[in-house]
C-alpha positions as CSV (number, residue, x, y, z in Angstrom):
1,X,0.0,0.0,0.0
2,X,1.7,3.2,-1.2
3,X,1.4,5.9,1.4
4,X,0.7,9.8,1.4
5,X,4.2,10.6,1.8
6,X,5.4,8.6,-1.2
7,X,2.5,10.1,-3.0
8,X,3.3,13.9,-2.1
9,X,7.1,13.1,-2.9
10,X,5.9,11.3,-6.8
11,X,3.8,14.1,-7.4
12,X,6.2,17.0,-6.4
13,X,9.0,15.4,-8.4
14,X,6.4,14.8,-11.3
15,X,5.4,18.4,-11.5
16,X,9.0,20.5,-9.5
17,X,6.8,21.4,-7.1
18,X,7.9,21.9,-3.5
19,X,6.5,19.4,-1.0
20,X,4.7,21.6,1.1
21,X,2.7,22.9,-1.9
22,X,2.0,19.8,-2.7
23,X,1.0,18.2,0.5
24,X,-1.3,21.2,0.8
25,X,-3.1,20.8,-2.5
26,X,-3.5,17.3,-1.1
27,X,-5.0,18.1,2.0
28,X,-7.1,20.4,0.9
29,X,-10.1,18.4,0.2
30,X,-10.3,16.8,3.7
31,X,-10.4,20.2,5.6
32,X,-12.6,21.4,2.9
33,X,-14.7,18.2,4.0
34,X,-13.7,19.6,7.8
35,X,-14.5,22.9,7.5
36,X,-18.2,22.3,6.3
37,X,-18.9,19.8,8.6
38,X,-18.1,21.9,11.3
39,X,-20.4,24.7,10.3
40,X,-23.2,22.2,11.8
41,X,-25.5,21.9,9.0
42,X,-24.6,18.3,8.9
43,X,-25.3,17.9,5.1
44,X,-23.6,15.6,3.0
45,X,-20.4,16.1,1.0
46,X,-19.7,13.9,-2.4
47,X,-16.0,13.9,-3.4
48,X,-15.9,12.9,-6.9
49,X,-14.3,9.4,-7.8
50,X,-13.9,9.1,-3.7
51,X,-16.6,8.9,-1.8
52,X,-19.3,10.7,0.3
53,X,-19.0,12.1,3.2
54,X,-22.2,12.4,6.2
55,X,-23.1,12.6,9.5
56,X,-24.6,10.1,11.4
57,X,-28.3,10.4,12.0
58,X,-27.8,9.3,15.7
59,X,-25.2,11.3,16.2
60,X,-26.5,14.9,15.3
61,X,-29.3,13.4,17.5
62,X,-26.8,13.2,20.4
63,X,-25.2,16.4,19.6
64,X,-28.3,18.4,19.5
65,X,-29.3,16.8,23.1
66,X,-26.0,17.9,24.7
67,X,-27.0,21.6,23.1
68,X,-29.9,22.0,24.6
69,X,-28.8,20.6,27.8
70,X,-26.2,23.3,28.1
71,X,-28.5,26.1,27.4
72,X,-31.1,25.2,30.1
């Protein structure tokens, strides 16, 4: 199983990129996936040719419990 290193290090040399650019360009589409999770509308993300991303039902369930709890 090839790792994300290796794959940061083929790509950089493929295209004389730096690694850092690289490993960000990579990255970017799991704290994209991150960042609008976190904004707690808890709607689905699709990632072309990768996969989709949700929340658990039961869990926004849970989460919304544990918000009104605090504010009583």
């Amino acid at each position: 199983m090839i790792d994300k290193r290796t794959i940061v290090h083929k790509l950089a040399t493929k295209y004389n990129l730096p690694l850092e650019v690289v490993a960000d360009i990579v990255n970017y589409q799991f704290k994209f996936v991150s960042k609008i999770m976190k904004e707690g509308d808890f709607e689905a993300i699709r990632l072309p040719y990768f996969g989709k991303f949700s929340v658990n039902p039961n869990r926004v369930k849970y989460i919304t419990k544990l918000k009104d709890e605090a504010t009583r």
